[in-house]
N, C-alpha and C positions, 0 to 999 in steps of 0.2 A: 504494500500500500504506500502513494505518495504524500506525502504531507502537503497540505495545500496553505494558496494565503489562507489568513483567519478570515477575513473577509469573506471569501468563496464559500469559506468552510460554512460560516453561517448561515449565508444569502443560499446555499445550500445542503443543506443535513443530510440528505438520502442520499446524495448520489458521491461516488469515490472515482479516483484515479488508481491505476492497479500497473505495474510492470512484472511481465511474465518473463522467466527463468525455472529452469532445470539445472540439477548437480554442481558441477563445479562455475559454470558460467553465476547462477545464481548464489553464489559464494561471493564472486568475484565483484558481484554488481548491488552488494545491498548496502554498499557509500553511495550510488549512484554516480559514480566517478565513469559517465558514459561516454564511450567514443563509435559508436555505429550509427545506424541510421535509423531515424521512430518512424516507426509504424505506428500510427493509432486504430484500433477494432474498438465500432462500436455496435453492441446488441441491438438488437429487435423488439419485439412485441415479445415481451416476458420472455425476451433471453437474458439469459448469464455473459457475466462477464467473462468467465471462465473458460466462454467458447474460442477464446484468441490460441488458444494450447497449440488446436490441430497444426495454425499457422505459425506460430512460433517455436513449437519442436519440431518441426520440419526444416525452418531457417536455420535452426541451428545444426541441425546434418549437414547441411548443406554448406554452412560456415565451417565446420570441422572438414571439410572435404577440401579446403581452399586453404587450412590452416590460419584460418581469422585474417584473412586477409582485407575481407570485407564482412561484416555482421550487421546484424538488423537488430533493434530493441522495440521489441514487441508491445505495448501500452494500450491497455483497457481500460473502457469506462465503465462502471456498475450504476447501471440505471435502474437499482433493487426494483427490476423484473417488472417495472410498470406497463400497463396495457396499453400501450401508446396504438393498438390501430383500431381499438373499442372504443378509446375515452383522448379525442387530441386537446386536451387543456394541458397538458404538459408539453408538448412537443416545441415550443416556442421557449420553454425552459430546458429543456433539455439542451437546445439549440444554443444559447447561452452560458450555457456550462462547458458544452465542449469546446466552443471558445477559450474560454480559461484554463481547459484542457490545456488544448496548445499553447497559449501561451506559458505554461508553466514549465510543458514539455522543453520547448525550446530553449529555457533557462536554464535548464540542468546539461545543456551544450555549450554556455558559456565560457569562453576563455578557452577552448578546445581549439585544437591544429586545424579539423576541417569540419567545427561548427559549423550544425546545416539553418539555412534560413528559412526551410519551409516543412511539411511533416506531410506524409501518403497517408490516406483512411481506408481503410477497408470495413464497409459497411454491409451489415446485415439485415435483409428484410427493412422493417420503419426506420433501424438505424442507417440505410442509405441515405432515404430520404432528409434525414438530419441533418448529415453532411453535408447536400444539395444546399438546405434551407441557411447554412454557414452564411454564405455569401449573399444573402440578403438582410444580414444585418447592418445597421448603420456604419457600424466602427471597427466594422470585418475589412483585415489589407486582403482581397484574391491569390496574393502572393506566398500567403503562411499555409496554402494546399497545392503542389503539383502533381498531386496523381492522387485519385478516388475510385475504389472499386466497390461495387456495391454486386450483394449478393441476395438475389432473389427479392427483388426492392419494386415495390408497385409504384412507379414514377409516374405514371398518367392520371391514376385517381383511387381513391381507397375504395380497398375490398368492401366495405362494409362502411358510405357514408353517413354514418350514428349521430352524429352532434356537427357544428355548425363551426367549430371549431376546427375539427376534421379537413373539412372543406375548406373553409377560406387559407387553411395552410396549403393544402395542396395549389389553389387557385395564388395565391401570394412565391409560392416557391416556383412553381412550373411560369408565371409570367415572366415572372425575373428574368429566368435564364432564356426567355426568348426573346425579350426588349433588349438584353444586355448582353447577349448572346457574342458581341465584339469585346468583352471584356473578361469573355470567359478560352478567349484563342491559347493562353496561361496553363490552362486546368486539363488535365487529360483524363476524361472518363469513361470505365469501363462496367457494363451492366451485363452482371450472368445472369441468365434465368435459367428455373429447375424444369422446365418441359411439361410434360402431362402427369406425369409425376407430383410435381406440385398440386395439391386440391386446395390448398391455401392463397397464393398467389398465384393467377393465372397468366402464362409469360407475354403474351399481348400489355399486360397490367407495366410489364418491368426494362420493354422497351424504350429510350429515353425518348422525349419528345423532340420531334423533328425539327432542328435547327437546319440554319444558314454554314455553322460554320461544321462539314462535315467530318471534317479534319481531325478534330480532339475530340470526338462521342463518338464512340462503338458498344453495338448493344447483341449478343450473341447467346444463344440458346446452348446449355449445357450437353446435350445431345451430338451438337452439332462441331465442340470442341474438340481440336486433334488431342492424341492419348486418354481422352476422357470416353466419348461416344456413347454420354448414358444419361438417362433423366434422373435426375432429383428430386425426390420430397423436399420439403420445404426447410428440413432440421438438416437434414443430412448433407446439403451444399456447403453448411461449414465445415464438415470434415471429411468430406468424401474426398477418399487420398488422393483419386487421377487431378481434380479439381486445384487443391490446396499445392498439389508439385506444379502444375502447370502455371500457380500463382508465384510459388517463390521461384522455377526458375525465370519467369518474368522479372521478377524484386531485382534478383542478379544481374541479368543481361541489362537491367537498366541503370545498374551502376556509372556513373562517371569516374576515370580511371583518376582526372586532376584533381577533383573536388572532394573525391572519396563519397560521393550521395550521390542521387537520384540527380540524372542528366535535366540541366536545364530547357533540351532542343527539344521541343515538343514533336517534331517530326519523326526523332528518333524515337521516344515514347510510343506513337503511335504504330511504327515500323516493328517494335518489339513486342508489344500487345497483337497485332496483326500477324505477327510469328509466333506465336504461341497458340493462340485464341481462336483462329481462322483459317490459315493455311499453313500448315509446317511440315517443310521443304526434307524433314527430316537430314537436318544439318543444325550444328550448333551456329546459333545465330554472330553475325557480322555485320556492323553496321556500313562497310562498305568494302565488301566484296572484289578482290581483283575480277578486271576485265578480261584480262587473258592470264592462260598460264602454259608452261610448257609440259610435257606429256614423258615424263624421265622413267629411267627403269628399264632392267633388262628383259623386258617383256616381248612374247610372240604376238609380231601384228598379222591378224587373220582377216582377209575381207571378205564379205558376207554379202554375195548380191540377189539373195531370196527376197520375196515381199514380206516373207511371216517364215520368224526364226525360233527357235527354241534352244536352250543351251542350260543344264544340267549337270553340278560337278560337286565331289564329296574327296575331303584331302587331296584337295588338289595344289601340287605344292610348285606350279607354276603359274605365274602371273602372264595373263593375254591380256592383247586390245584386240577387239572385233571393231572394224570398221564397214561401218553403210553406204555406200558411195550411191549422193543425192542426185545427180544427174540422171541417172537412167528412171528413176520412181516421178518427178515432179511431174512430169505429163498425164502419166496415169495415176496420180495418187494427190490427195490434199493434204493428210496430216500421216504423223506417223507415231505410233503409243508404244512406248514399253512398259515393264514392271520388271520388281527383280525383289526379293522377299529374305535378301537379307538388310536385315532394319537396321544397321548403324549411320552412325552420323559422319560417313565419309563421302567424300563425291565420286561419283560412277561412273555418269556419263554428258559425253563432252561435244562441241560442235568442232568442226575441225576448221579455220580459218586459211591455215595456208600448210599446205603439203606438197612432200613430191611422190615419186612412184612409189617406196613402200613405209610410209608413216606419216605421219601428220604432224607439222613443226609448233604450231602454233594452234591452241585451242581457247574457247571461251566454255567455263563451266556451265553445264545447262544443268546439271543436282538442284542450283537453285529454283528452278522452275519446275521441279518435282512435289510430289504431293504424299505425304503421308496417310496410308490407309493400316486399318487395323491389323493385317495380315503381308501386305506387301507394301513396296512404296513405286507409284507410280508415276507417268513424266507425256501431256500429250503435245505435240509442237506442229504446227500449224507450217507445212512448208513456206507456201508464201511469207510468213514475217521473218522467216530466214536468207533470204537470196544471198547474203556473202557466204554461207557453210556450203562447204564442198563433200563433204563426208558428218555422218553423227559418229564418234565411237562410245564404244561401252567398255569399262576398264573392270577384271576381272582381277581381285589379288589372288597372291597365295593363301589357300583355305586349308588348316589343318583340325580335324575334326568336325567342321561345321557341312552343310548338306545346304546347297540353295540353288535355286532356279532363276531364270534369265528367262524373257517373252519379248520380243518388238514381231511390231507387222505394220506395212503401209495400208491407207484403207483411203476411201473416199467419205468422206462425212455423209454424202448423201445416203449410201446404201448401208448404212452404222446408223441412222436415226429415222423413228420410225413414230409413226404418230397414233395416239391413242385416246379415243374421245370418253370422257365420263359419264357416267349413265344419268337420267334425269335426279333431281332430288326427290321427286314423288315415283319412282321407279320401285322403292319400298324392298331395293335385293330381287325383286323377281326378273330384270333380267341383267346383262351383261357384254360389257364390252372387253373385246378379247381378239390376241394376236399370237403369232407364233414365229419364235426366230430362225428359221432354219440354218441362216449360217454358221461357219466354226469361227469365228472373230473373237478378238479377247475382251471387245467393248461393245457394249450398245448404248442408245439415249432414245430411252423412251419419253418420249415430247407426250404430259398429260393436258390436255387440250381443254379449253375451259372450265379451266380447276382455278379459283380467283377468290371464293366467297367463303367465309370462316363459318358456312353452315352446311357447308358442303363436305361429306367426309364418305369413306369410302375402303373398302377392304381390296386389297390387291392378292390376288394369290398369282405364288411364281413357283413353276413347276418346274423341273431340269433333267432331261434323260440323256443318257449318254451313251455311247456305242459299244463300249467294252467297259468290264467291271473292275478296270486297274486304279489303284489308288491315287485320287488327283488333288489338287490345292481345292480349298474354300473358293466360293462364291462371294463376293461382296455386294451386296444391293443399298445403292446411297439415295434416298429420296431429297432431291435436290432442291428447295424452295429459291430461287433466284434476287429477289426482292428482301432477304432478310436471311441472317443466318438461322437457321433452326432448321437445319439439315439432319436427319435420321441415318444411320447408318446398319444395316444386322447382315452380319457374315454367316453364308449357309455352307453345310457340306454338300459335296454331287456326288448323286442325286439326292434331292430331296423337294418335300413342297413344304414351301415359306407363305406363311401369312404378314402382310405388311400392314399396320392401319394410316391413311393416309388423312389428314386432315392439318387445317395451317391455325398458326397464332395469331396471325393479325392478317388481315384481307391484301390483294393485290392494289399497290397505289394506283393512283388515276393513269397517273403521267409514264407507269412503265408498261411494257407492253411482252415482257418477256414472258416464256411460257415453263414452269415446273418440270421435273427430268426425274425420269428414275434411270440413275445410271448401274445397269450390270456390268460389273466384273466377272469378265464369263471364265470357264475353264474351257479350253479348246475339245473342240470335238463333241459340244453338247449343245441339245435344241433344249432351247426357254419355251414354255407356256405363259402369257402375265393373261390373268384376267383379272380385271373389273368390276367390282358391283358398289353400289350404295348399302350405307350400312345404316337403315332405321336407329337402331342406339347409339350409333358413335355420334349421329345427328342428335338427335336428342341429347347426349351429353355435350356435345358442344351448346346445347342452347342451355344447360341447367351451368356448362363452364361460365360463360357467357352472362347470365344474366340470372342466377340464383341471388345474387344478393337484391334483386325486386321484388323477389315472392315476396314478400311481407308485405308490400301495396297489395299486390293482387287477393290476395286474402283477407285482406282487412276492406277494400273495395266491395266484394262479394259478402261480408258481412254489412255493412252499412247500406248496400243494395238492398237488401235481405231487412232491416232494421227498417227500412222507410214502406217497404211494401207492406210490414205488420201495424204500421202506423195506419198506412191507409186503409186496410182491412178493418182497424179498430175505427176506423169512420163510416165506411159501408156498411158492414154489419155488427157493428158493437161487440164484436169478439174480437179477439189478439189470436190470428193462424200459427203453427206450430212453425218452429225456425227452420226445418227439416224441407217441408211443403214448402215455404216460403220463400226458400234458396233458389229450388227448383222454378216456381213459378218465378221468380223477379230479379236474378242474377242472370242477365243474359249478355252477353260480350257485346251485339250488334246495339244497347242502349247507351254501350260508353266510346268503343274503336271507333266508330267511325268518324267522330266532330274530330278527335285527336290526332286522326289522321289527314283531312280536312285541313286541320291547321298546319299539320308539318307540309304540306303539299306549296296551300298560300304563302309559308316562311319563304318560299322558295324566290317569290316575287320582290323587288325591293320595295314598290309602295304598301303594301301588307305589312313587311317588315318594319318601316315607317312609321305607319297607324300603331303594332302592336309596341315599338320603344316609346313612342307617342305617350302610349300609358302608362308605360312604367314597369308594364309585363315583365318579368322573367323568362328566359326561353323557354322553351319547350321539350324537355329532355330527349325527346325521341329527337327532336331536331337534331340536337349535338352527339348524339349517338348515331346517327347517321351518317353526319360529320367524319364520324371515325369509322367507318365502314362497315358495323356492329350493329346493324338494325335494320331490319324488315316487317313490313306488317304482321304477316301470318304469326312474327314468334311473339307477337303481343296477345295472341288469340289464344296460342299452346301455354303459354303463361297464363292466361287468362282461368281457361279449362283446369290449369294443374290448383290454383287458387281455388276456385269453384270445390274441387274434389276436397282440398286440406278444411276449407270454412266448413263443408260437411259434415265430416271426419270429429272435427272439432264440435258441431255442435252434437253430434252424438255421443263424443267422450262427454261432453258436461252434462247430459239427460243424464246416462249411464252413472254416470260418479254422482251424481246429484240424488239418485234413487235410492241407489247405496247408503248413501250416509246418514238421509233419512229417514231409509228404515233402521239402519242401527241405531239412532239415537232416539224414533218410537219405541226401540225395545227397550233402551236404558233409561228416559226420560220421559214422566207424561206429563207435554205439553200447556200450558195454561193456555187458556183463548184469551187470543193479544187483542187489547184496547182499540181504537180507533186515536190518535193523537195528531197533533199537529205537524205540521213539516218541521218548520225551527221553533224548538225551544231552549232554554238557557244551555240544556246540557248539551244538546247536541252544537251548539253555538262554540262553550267551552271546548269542544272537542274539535271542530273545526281550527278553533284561534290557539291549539296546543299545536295541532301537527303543521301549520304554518310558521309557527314558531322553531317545529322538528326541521321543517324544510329551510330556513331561514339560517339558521345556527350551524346544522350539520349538512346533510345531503336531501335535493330534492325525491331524487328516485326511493331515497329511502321515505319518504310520506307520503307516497306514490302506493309503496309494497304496502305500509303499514292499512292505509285506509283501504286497498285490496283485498287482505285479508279478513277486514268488518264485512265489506261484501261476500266474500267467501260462504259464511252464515247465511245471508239476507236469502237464498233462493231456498237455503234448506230450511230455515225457519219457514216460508211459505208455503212449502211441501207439504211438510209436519202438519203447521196449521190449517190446511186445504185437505188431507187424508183424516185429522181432526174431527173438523167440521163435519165432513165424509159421512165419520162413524156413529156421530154427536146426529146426524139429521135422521140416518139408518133409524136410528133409537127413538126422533121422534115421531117418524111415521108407526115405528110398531105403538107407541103408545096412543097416539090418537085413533089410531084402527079399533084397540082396544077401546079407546075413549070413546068412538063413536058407536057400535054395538051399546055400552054402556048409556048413553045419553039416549037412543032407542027406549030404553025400557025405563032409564028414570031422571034426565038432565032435557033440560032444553037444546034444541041447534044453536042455539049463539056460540056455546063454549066449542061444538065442530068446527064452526066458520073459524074462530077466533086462533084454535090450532093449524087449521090451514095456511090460515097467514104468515103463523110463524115457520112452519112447514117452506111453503115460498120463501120466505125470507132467505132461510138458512140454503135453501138453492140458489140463490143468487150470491149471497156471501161465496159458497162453494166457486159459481161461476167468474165470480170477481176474482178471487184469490187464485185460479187457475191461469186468465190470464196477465197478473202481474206477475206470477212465476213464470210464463211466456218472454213478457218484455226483461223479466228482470235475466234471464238465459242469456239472451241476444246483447243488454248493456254487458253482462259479464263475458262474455265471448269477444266483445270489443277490445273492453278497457284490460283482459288477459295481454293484448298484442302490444296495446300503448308501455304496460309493465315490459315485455317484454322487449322493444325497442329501447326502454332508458334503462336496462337491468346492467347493461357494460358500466357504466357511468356508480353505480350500487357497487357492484363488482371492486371498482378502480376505488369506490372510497375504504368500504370495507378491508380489502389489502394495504391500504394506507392509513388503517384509522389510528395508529400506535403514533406516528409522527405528526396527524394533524386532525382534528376533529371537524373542520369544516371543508367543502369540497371547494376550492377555489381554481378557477372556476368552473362555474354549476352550469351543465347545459338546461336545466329542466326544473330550476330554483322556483322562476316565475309561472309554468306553465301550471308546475306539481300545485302548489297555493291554489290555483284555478280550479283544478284536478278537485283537490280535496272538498272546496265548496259544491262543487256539481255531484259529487257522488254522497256527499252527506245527505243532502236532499232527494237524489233519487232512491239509494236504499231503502228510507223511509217514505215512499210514495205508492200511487200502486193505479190501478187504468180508469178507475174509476174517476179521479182526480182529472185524466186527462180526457178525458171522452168531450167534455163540457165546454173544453179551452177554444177559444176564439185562434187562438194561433196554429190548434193542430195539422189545421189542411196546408198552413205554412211548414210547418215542421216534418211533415210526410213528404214535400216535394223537394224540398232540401239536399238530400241525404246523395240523389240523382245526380245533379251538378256537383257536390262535392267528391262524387265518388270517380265523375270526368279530372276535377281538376288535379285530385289526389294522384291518378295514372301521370298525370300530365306532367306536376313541379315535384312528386315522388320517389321515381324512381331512382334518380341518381343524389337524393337528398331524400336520406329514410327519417331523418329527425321531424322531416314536413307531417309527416303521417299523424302524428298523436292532435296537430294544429286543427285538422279537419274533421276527427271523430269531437274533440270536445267542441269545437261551434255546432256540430247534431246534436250533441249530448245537452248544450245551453239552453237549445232552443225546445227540449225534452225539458227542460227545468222550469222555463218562463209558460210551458203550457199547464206546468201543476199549481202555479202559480197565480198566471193573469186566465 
């Protein structure tokens, strides 16, 4: 642990500074007498600090392997585990603190030989985001960060926008760096996302946002990284080993040899990150490569004028060049591919510049133009951009004990790619589109044709038969997305059939026009199968990846639908319809999609646009989800539909649990029959002005929970007393039967009639108390959702209530107060009260438009949701009243 100013230390209690060490290094270093280079790691959403290890005990292998020539000082911040992507009232503090972070970092460099002036971050999940948010503080230098890597980091917009805080950080941090986008040329940023893998952050979420300045942002899919080639959960990016080597040998290549830190040339930066992250040539990186080299060694030069060669050697304890002599292929050949599958980091093969009859004098390394694949490493060269190469050679060394294989062949690009069209998205798997490769080539590119839209997904099987049963290399199948790194890679044996799921993180941009590639790595001598289908659930998961964090509009939509249509029932026919029936009847998708779509259509216009800034509207969320290539009508409908089913579901869990409990509690408690009383009285006044007080002092969500759970009772106590009444009426028709026989032979009928009456009575009592357990179902089915959209915010106070008893700041302080006066009142209410009101045919039509506007400013601001159920629930209050 670092000792901080006292200042810091006050202004913040909970959060610490940490430097990671092992054995004798942290022996070495608990003076703090530092001479490497800081790294700062800062956690996530209820991550540890602890999670720096992966990165930090790797560094230091790494260091030992170089003899500390160069070392890295790893430094963690402990952000005691707060939920920063549930509750963002912290995030702007936390942002603050890391600041003093660094600054303090860099003092402990002071007076050092090659004290650094600026510090790298490695950010995790929300802790990215932090980082980002650095350089939009007032009194932040750009200059105390050159290099930021964030891991699994939702940079576009939160998973889950829960509170208003939330947002306006993301909308304050992402502006920044587009306005100021000329002042970030400095900063070099690198964003890994975890792939499909991820259910937490979805890597569309962790792409950075499209700037101007292409140069310093690169955003790459974990999948699609050489030595890695795998997706991630969301934990597992911090330590997932291929990940964390392919980070520090980055740290290292990025060393400045003068300065002893991290290279100030941002080009280089990006050049080293781009060799690691995207394409690695499989060579240890050099930031400036000889042009030529000469070709030495007592080697046999072999020339090789086949179109497609193969070459095979195990202890072989002489060194050959095989040379290609270009001349005779360019006419009939456009490109020419090799591989060769021993994976070291030397160069192999060379372009040959100037030669005479038997060798080549002068060559230009072409290794660099090589690609690292999981099983071999490959090289495709395009004749035409070579015209000065007279020959390509391939250098074989001396191999003792090792076993590897050599492939070139000339080809034409055109009969190597082949086109493959996608089956409709309503195709539902029943049919398929499908080719067959019959040639022996060692490459194909299969061109998937109209594959552009992130809702589009699709299962590829690849099937590979071969001619003889002798033992051949793996198959490599890369799904290529063009437009973004989040390339797929799975190596198959031959024969065999491969299932591929084929589906993209973020949509084709407007402006590119390139077409997706599955490129096979073939083994010679075998035909490929690829077929095509749509895959009904990969579709469906792309829309629940996509746009699960809505559900909660559309459910809550589907109950307030449902709420207004019992309203106006209770005006028709002076009964409250059951919430079951009344879902069915009055939740219908074509009462709310179509104006919302209507409007996204008009946004389109600029005088529309005009009229609607005119007002002072807010967009329209489908609009700006559109914006991002992430929105179609139809999936507002399938969201719509999934809503409809959960509001169901849910209102049959609360009958069901409702029934339950009391009749357990007829069995253990009998009932008194409850008074008739007033709405407000002192006490329930007093109880009101406590948990305002509750809300006021400590957390709103928590007066929120508390007065939830008073209603909790209200539907079972109306049960009890409606099953009551029930048994209590049972009892007085048998006695007035009796009564009445009896009054036959010796009472008058008045005392019949006068039992009658109370007889009806007690049927209407029954009927009243039936349906305000109706309405009282459907408010608690509601205000369930409102709880459970401010519950993170509950959550964040209660893990913090040992350091602070108030939530500062409260997203739901003032709403919760609101809250607590409307449900005091309605608890104690019941249909009868409301049948009478002059407002109700306003309060029944209400619910309609709010449940349009909800869809509309909802879904990508879930804090909007609780604003729209209580102006229903008000107007439910002002009818028991006026």
């Amino acid at each position: 642990k670092i000792k901080l100013p006292k200042k810091t230390a006050k202004r913040y209690p909970v959060y610490e500074l940490y430097l990671y060490g092992e054995g004798n290094y942290a022996e070495e270093n608990k003076n703090l007498l530092l001479t490497g280079i800081p790294v700062l790691f800062l956690p996530g959403n209820a991550g540890s600090y602890k999670q720096v290890r992966s990165l930090g005990s790797i560094a230091l292998r790494k260091a030992e392997d170089v003899d500390f020539k160069y070392h890295f000082n790893f430094f963690s911040v402990n952000f005691n585990e707060e939920l920063v992507a549930l509750y963002g009232g912290s995030l702007q503090r936390q942002t603050k603190f890391v600041h003093e972070c660094i600054k303090v970092i860099l003092k402990l460099y002071r007076d050092r030989e090659f004290a650094p002036t600026s510090v790298a971050i490695v950010g995790h999940s929300m802790g990215g985001l932090v980082a980002r948010a650095l350089l939009t503080l007032k009194n932040f230098k750009p200059e105390l960060i050159n290099l930021l890597i964030t891991q699994a980091t939702p940079h576009v917009a939160p998973v889950m926008p829960l509170d208003k805080y939330l947002t306006d950080f993301y909308t304050a941090v992402n502006n920044h760096w587009i306005l100021k986008a000329q002042d970030l040329r400095n900063l070099t940023t690198l964003s890994v996302a975890g792939g499909f893998r991820d259910y937490q952050v979805r890597s569309g979420l962790a792409f950075l946002p499209r700037l101007s300045q292409h140069d310093s942002a690169l955003s790459v899919v974990s999948s699609a990284v050489p030595r890695a080639w795998a997706s991630t959960d969301h934990l597992s990016i911090v330590w997932c080993k291929e990940l964390i080597l392919a980070t520090i040998r980055a740290f290292f290549d990025l060393i400045d040899e003068n300065t002893r830190q991290i290279t100030e040339d941002p080009k280089k930066r990006m050049s080293v990150l781009n060799h690691h992250f995207v394409r690695h040539p499989a060579k240890i990186f050099e930031e400036n490569p000889e042009a030529f080299t000469e070709l030495t060694g007592a080697f046999v030069w072999i020339t090789v004028k086949a179109s497609k060669w193969t070459y095979s050697l195990y202890n072989d304890s002489d060194g050959k060049y095989f040379t290609f002599p270009l001349a005779s292929h360019r006419k009939s050949y456009s490109h020419v591919y090799c591989e060769n599958s021993m994976l070291d980091t030397s160069s192999w093969i060379y372009g040959c510049v100037n030669s005479n009859s038997s060798m080549c004098l002068e060559a230009t390394d072409l290794s660099w133009r090589a690609e690292l694949l999981p099983t071999t490493k490959v090289v495709i060269l395009k004749l035409q951009d070579y015209p000065s190469l007279s020959h390509v050679v391939i250098q074989v060394p001396p191999t003792v004990g090792n076993k590897y294989t050599l492939d070139c062949e000339f080809f034409k690009e055109d009969s190597r790619t082949v086109q493959l069209p996608v089956t409709h998205l309503f195709s539902f798997g029943l049919s398929s589109s499908k080719i067959l490769l019959n040639s022996t080539g060692l490459l194909y590119n299969v061109q998937i044709q109209h594959f552009n839209q992130i809702y589009q997904a699709f299962k590829i099987y690849i099937e590979s038969h071969c001619q003889s049963l002798k033992e051949r290399k793996p198959s490599v199948y890369r799904l290529h997305i063009p437009w973004s790194h989040e390339d797929s890679i799975i190596v198959a044996k031959v024969p065999s059939f491969t299932e591929i799921s084929a589906k993209l993180h973020i949509a084709q941009p407007e402006n590119d026009s390139r077409i997706p590639e599955l490129n096979i790595y073939s083994s010679s001598d075998c035909q490929y199968e690829v077929t095509l289908k749509t895959s009904l659930l990969q579709v469906l998961g792309q829309i629940i990846r996509f746009h699960a964090g809505s559900l909660p509009v559309y459910i809550v939509s589907n109950i307030l639908l449902t709420y207004g249509g019992q309203l106006s029932t209770l005006i028709s026919t002076g009964q409250c319809s059951d919430f079951s029936l009344e879902l069915v009847r009055t939740a219908k998708p074509y009462k709310v999609e179509p104006l919302i779509s209507i409007v996204v259509f008009l946004q389109g216009f600029n005088w529309f646009r005009e009229i609607w800034q005119s007002l002072s509207l807010p967009e329209v969320d489908a609009a700006v989800l559109s914006s991002r290539d992430a929105w179609f009508p139809l999936v507002s409908l399938i969201l719509f539909l999934f809503g409809t089913g959960i509001a169901y579901w849910s209102g049959v869990f609360f009958s069901t649990s409702l029934r339950l409990f009391s009749s357990l509690w007829l069995t253990l408690i009998r009932p008194t029959v409850p008074q008739k009383d007033k709405l407000i009285t002192p006490r329930r006044l007093c109880g009101v002005l406590s948990l305002a007080l509750v809300s006021w002092t400590t957390c709103g969500a928590f007066a929120v929970f508390i007065i939830y759970l008073q209603y909790l009772f209200k539907p079972v106590h109306v049960f009890v007393a409606s099953v009551f009444y029930f048994q209590d009426s049972d009892h007085s028709k048998e006695t007035s039967q009796n009564s009445s026989i009896h009054t036959v032979k010796n009472q008058s009928s008045m005392d019949s009639i006068s039992e009658a009456k109370q007889s009806l009575s007690n049927s209407t009592t029954i009927a009243e108390a039936v349906n305000s357990l109706k309405m009282h179902v459907t408010i608690l089915n509601l205000f369930t959702w409102i709880v459970l959209l401010n519950l993170p915010s509950l959550i964040y106070w209660l893990k913090n209530l040992r350091y602070n008893v108030r939530l500062d700041p409260d997203p739901c302080r003032s709403t919760a107060i609101i809250i607590v006066c409307i449900l005091e009142i309605l608890m104690n209410s019941s249909t009868s009260e409301v049948k009478s009101s002059k407002l109700l045919k306003i309060a029944a039509k209400v619910p309609l438009p709010l449940s349009v506007a909800m869809l509309a400013f909802g879904r990508m601001h879930l804090y909007k949701v609780p604003h729209f159920v209580i102006f229903s629930l008000l107007l439910h209050v002002l009818c028991c009243i006026v």
